[in-house]
C-alpha distance (Angstrom), angle and dihedral (degrees) to the residues before:
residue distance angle dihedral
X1 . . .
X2 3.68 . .
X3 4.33 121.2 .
X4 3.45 112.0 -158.1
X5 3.81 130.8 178.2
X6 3.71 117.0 -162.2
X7 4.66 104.9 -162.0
X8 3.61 104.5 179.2
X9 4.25 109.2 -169.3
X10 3.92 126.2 166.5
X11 4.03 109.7 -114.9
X12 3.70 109.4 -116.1
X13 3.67 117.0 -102.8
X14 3.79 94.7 3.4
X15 4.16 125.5 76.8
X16 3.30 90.0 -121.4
X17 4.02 134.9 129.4
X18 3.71 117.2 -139.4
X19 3.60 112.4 -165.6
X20 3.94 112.2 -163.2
X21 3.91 104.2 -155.8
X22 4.02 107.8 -165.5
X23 3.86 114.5 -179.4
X24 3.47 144.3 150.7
X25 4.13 91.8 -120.7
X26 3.58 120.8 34.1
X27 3.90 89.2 -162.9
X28 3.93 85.8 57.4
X29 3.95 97.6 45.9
X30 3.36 84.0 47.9
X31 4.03 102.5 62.2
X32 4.17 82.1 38.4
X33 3.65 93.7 64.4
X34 3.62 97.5 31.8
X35 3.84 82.6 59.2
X36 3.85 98.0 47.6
X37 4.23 97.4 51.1
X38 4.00 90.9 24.9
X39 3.37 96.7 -130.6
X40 3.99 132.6 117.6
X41 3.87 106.5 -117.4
X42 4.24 106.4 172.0
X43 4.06 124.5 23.1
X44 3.82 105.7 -90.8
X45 4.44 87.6 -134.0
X46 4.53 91.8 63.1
X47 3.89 93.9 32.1
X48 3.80 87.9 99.1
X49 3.80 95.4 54.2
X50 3.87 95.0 54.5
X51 3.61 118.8 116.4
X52 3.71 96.3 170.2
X53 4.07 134.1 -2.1
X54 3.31 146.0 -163.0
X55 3.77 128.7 -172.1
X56 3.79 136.7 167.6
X57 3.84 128.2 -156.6
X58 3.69 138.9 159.2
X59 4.01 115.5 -134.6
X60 3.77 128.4 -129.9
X61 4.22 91.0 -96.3
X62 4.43 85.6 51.3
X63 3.45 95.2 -101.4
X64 3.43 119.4 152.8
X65 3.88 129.4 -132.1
X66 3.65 143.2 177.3
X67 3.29 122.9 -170.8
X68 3.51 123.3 -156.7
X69 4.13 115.2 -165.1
X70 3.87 112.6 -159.8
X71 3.76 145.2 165.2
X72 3.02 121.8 -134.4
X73 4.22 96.5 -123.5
X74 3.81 85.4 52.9
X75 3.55 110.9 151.8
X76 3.57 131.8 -128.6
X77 3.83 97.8 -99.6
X78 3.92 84.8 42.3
X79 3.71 96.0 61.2
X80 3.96 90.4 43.0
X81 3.53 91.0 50.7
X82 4.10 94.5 56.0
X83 3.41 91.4 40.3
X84 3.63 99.4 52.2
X85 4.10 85.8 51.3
X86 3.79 86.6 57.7
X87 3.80 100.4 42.3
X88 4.36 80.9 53.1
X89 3.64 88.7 52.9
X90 4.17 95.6 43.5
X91 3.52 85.8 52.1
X92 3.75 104.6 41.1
X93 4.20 89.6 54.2
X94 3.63 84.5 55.3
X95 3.74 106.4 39.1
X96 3.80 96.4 -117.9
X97 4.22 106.8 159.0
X98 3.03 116.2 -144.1
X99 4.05 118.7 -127.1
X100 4.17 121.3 -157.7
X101 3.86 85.0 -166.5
X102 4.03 98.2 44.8
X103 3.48 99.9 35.9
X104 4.14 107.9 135.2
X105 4.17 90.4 97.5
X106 3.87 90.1 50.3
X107 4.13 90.9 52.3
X108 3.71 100.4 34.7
X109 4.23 78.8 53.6
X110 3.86 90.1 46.2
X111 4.44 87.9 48.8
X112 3.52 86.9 56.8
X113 4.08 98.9 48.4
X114 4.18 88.5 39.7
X115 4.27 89.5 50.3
X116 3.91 84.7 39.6
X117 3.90 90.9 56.3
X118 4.16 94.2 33.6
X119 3.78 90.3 58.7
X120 3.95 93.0 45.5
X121 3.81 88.7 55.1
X122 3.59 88.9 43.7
X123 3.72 94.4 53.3
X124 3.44 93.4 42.5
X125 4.25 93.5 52.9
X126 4.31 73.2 46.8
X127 3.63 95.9 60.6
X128 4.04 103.4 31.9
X129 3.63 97.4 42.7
X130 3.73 86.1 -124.2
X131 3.74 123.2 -174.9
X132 3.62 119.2 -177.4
């Protein structure tokens, strides 16, 4: 059976909800949260060859979500990966350009989403006495 964790934080400086999913099946988190917002986030035929996701949507009443799907045993590189997806969607609602010369806002804001998500997977291994 499937453990999920849903952590739902506001991104600093932006209006925007980032929901850090952490689960034992993406597949299963998947349907979950599909079923909570009622609408379809990942392509039912690659759901089973997920090992991380990250997906960005704004609801009927212009709210905006990103969703970040994790497991638990995430590496890392996995976690950075995600997070970076998320950061480019944050930033791309709200016209932020990204610089490869001036980039210290861009990675301090990229620290904050990585130690958001670390601490949710933390908390989660906390709570389910999960052991990888």
């Amino acid at each position: 059976m499937a453990i999920t964790i849903v952590t739902k934080v506001r991104v600093p400086v932006y209006r925007t909800q980032l929901w850090i999913v952490v689960t034992t099946s993406i597949p299963a988190a998947l349907d979950l949260i599909e079923d909570e917002i009622d609408h379809r986030i990942a392509p039912l035929e690659h759901r089973s060859s997920f090992r991380a996701y990250c997906y960005g949507y704004i609801d009927p009443k212009g709210r905006q979500r990103v969703m970040v799907f994790i497991r638990p045993s995430a590496s890392p590189g996995e976690i950075a990966h995600e997070v970076n997806h998320a950061m480019n969607i944050i930033f791309g609602w709200h016209g932020v350009r990204l610089s490869t010369t001036n980039d210290e806002a861009q990675s301090y804001y990229l620290e904050r989403l990585i130690n958001k998500v670390h601490y949710a997977i933390k908390s989660f291994k906390r709570l389910t006495n999960y052991r990888s």
